[in-house]
C-alpha positions in Angstrom: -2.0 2.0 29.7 -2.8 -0.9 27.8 -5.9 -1.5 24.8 -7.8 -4.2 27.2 -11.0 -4.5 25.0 -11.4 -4.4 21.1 -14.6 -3.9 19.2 -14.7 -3.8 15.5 -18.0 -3.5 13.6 -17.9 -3.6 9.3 -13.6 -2.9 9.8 -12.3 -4.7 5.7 -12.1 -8.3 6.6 -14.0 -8.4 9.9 -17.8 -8.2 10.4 -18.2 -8.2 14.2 -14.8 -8.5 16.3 -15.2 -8.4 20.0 -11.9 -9.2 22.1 -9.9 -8.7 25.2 -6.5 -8.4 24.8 -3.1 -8.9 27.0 0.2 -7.3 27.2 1.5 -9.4 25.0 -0.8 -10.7 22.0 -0.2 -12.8 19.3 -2.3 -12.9 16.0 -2.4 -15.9 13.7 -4.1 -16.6 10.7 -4.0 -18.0 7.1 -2.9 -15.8 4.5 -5.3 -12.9 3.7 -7.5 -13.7 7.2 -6.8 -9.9 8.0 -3.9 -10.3 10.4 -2.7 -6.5 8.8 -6.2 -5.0 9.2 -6.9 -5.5 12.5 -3.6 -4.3 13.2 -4.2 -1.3 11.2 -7.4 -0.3 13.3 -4.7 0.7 15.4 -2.4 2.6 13.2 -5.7 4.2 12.3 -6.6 5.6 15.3 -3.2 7.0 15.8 -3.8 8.3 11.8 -6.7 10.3 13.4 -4.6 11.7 16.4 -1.3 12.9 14.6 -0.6 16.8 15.1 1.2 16.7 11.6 -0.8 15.1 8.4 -3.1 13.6 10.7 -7.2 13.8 10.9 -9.9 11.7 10.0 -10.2 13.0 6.7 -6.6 12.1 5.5 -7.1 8.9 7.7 -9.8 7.5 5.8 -8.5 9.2 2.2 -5.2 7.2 2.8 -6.8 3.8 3.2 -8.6 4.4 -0.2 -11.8 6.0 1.1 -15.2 4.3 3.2 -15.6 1.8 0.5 -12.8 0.3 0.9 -12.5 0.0 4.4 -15.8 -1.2 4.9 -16.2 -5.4 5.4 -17.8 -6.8 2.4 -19.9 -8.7 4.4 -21.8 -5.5 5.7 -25.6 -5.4 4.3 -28.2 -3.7 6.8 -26.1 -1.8 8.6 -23.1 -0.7 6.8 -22.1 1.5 9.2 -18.2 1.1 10.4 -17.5 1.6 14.5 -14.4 1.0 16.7 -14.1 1.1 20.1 -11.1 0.7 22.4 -10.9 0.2 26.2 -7.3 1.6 28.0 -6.6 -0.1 31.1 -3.7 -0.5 33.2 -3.2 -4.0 33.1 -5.5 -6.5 31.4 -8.2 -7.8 33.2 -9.2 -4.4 35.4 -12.0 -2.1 34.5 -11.3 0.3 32.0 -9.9 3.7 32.6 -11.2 5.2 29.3 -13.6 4.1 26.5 -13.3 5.5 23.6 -15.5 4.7 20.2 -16.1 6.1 17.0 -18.6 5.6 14.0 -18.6 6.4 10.6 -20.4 6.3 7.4 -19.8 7.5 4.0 -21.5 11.4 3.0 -22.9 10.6 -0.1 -24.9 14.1 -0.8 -22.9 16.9 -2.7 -19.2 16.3 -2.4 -18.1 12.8 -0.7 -16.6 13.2 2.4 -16.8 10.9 5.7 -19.0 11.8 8.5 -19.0 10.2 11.8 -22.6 8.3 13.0 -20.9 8.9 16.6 -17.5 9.7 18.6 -18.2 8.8 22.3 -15.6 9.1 25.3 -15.9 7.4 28.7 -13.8 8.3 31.9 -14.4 5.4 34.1 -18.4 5.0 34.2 -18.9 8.5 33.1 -19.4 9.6 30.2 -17.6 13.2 28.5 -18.5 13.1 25.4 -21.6 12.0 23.3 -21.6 13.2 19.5 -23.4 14.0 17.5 -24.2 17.1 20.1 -26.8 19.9 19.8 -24.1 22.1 17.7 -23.2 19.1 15.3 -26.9 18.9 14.4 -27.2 22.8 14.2 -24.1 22.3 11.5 -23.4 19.0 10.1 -19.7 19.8 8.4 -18.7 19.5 12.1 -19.3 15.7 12.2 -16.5 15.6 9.4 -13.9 16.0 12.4 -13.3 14.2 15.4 -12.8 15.9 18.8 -10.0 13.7 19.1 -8.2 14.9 16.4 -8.7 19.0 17.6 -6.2 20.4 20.3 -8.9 23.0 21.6 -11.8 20.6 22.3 -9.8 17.6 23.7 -8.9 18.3 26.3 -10.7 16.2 28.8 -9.6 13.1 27.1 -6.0 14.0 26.4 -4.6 11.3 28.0 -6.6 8.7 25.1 -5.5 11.3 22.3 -1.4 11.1 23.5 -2.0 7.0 23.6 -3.6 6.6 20.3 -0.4 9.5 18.7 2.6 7.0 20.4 0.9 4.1 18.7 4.3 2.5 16.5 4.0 0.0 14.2 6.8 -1.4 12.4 7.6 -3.9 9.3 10.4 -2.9 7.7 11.2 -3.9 4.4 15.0 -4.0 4.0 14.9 -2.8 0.6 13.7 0.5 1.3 16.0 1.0 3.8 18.9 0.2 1.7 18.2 2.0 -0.8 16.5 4.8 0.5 19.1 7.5 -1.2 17.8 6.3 -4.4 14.2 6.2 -3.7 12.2 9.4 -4.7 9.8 11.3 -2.0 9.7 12.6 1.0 11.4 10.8 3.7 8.9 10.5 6.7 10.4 9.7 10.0 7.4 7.6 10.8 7.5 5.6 7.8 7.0 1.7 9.2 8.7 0.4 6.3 11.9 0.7 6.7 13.2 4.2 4.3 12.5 6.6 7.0 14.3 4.5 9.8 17.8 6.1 10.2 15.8 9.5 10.2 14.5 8.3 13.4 18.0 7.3 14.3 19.2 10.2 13.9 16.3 12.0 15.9 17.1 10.4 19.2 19.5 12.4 21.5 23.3 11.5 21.5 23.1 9.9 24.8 19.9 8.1 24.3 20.8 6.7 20.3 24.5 5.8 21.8 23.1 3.5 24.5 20.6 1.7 22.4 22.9 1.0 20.0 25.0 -0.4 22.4 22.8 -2.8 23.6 21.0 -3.8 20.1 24.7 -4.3 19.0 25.1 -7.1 22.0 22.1 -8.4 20.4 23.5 -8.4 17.2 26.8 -9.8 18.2 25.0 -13.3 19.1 22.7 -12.8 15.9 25.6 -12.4 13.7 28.8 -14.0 14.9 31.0 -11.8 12.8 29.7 -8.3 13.5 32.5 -6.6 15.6 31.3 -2.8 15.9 27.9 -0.6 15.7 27.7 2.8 14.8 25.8 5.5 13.8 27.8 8.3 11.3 26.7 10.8 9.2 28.2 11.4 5.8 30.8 14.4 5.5 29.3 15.8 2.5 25.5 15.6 2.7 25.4 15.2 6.1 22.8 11.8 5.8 22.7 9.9 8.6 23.8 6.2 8.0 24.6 3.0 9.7 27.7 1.7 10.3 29.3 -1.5 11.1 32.6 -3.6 11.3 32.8 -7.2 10.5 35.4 -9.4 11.2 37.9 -9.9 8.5 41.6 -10.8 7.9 42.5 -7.2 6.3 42.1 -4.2 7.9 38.9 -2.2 7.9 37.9 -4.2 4.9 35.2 -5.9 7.2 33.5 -1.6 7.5 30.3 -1.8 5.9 27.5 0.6 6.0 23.6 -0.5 6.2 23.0 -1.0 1.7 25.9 -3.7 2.6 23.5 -5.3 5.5 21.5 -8.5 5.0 17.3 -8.7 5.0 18.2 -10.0 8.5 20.3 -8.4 10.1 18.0 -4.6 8.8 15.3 -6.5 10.3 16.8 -7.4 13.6 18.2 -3.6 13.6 14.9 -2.3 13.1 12.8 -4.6 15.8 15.4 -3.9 18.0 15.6 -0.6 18.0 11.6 0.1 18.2 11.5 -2.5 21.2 14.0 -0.2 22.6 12.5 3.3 21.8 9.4 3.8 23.7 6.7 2.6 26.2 3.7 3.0 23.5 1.7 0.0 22.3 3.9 -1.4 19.6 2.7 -3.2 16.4 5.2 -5.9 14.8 4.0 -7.6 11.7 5.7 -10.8 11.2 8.7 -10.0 12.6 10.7 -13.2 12.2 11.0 -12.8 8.0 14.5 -13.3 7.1 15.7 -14.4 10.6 17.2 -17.8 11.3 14.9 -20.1 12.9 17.5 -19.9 16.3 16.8 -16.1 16.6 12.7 -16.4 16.1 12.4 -18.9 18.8 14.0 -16.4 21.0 12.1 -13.9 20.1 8.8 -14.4 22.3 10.4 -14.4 25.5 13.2 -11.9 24.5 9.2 -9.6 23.7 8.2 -10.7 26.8 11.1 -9.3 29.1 10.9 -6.1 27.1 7.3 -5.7 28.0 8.1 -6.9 31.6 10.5 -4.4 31.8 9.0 -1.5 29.9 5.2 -1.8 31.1 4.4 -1.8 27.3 1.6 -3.6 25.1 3.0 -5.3 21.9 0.8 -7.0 19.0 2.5 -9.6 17.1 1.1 -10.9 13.8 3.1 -14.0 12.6 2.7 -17.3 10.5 6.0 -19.0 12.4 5.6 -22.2 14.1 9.2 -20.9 15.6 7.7 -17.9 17.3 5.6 -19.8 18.9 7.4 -22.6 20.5 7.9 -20.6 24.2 6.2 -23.0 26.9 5.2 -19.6 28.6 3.0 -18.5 25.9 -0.9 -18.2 27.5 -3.7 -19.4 25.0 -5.0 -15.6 26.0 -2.4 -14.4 24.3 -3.2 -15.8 20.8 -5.9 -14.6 18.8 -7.0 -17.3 15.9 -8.2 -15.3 12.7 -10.2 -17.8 10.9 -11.9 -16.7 7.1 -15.6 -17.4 6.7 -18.4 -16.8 4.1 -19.5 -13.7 6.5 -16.2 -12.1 6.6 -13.0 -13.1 9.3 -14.0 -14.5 12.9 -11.8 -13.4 15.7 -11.4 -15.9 18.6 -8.8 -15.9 21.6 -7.2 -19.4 21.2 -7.4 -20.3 25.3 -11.8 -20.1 24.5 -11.6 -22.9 21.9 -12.2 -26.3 23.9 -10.2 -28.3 22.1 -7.4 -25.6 21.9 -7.6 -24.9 25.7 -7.6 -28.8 26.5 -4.1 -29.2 24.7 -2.2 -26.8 25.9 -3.2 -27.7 29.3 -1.2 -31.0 28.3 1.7 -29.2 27.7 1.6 -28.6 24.0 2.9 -25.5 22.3 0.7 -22.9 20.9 2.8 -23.2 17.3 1.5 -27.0 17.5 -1.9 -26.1 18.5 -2.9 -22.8 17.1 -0.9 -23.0 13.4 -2.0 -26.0 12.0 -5.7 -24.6 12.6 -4.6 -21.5 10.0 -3.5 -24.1 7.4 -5.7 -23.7 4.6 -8.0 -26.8 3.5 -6.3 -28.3 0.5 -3.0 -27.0 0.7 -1.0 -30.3 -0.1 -2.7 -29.7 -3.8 -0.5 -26.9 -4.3 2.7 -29.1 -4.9 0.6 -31.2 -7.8 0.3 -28.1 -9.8 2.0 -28.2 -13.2 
């Protein structure tokens, strides 16, 4: 399945958002336009859904509570609702419809209550909260039924898609120096310190044969780079990245991932998520520290993958690079543009002028991008 419809009411930067989506979906935007939020209504969901740590409690508690999740452009009505449509391809009716309030308790202790958590199956609908028991005892509204084994199970199907939900943007630094970074190592962690814990998760079979491919892909990336492999170290038994390089003295060229570059940990990590599962997959800006040959690659290299896989993947991303591919549909792009009443959300092919050039043949980094520069930007360079 695929999210076909998004609706975002009082969600941090956005006061109404109202979109359908593609397989493949691109987000653009000037800095601080909310290109990470509306991602994370995503990884929030999912937050909700997780058997381990998960629930709407710690959900809301990790983003810094209601108040800080709320838009600041909400006044009358404050409260904050998402709802999500699952297809199987874009453009067909929905299979499921699932939406959620919520609002901030502000008798006695502070916790978050839900306004409503509604599920639909096709036309009908399963579930419509708050029900006769949540008025009878209103603690129960501090829990979704999606996050509870014993009373989802109608809409399990929505609860497994919203707990595959990956998002990655790792940050090479973590993962380089992850042995000297205190905390728990989470093998979810998006950033990059919990990545070879994943590695190291996959079966054998399954973690050899990726990293036989991503190391093709890394061959072209990275001329020199002879051999992939993952090893564990002999005495603490951490699992580590390996790799040769070409060189003129024997095994001098062995170097393990805190010897990588920004690029080539990024490419590792992009690689390896586009490889490890069907679930909707989140990449924020994933060309950083790539040469501009590999990002304009990248887009169809994403497309093919998705082809392939039957997967959904959301792409935030400021690079004119990215978006040079001929094949990329103005339905595909979603233009986040700042205003006084918080970030408006459009899809690029439903802006006239946007639709009329690239039906002329014009790319949508020559289109789109220069809408997300921001006014008065050549100022910058006469600061002293």
């Amino acid at each position: 399945m695929i999210v076909s419809h998004l609706s975002v009411k009082n969600w941090r930067n956005f006061q109404r958002v109202d979109v359908d989506l593609r397989e493949r979906q691109f987000i653009v935007g000037a800095n601080a336009s909310g290109k990470s939020n509306l991602l994370d209504v995503f990884r929030f969901l999912r937050d909700i859904a997780k058997t381990e740590g998960g629930g709407l409690q710690k959900a809301v508690k990790d983003r810094g509570g209601v108040s800080k999740i709320r838009s600041l452009a909400a006044r009358r009505d404050p409260g904050i609702a998402i709802e999500i449509h699952l297809a199987n391809v874009s453009g067909e009716p929905p299979i499921w419809r699932y939406a959620l309030g919520l609002r901030q308790e502000t008798r006695g202790y502070r916790q978050t209550h839900l306004t409503h958590e509604r599920v639909w199956k096709g036309s009908q609908q399963i579930l419509d909260r708050p029900d006769e028991e949540d008025k009878k005892d209103r603690d129960r509204l501090t829990q979704t039924f999606l996050e509870q084994i014993n009373v989802n199970v109608d809409f399990r199907d929505v609860v497994r898609f919203f707990q595959a939900i990956t998002y990655l943007h790792l940050i090479p630094q973590l993962l380089r120096f992850a042995d000297s970074i205190q905390g728990r190592v989470l093998e979810d962690d998006p950033f990059g310190q919990g990545f070879l814990e994943r590695l190291a998760k996959a079966n054998e079979k399954t973690r050899r044969s990726r990293l036989s491919k991503i190391e093709k892909a890394l061959k072209i990336a990275v001329p020199q780079l002879e051999q992939l492999e993952f090893t564990r170290d002999p005495a603490t038994g951490r699992p580590h990245l390996q790799a040769l390089y070409s060189h003129w003295r024997p095994n001098a060229g062995l170097q393990r991932e805190d010897q990588f570059s920004d690029g080539t940990l990024r490419l590792l990590g992009l690689l390896w998520s586009l490889f490890e599962s069907d679930s909707l997959l989140l990449l924020e800006e994933p060309e950083l520290s790539l040469n501009v040959g590999i990002v304009s690659q990248l887009a169809p290299f994403i497309s093919r993958m998705q082809r392939n896989r039957r997967r959904q993947i959301l792409v935030s991303t400021h690079s004119d690079a990215l978006l040079t591919e001929q094949g990329i549909d103005g339905r595909e792009v979603l233009l986040l543009t700042p205003a006084r009443e918080g970030t408006e959300v459009k899809v690029a092919a439903d802006i006239d002028e946007v639709r009329v050039l690239l039906e002329s043949g014009l790319t949508v980094g020559e289109v789109v991008l220069p809408r997300t520069k921001p006014s008065g930007a050549e100022q910058l360079s006469l600061l002293e």
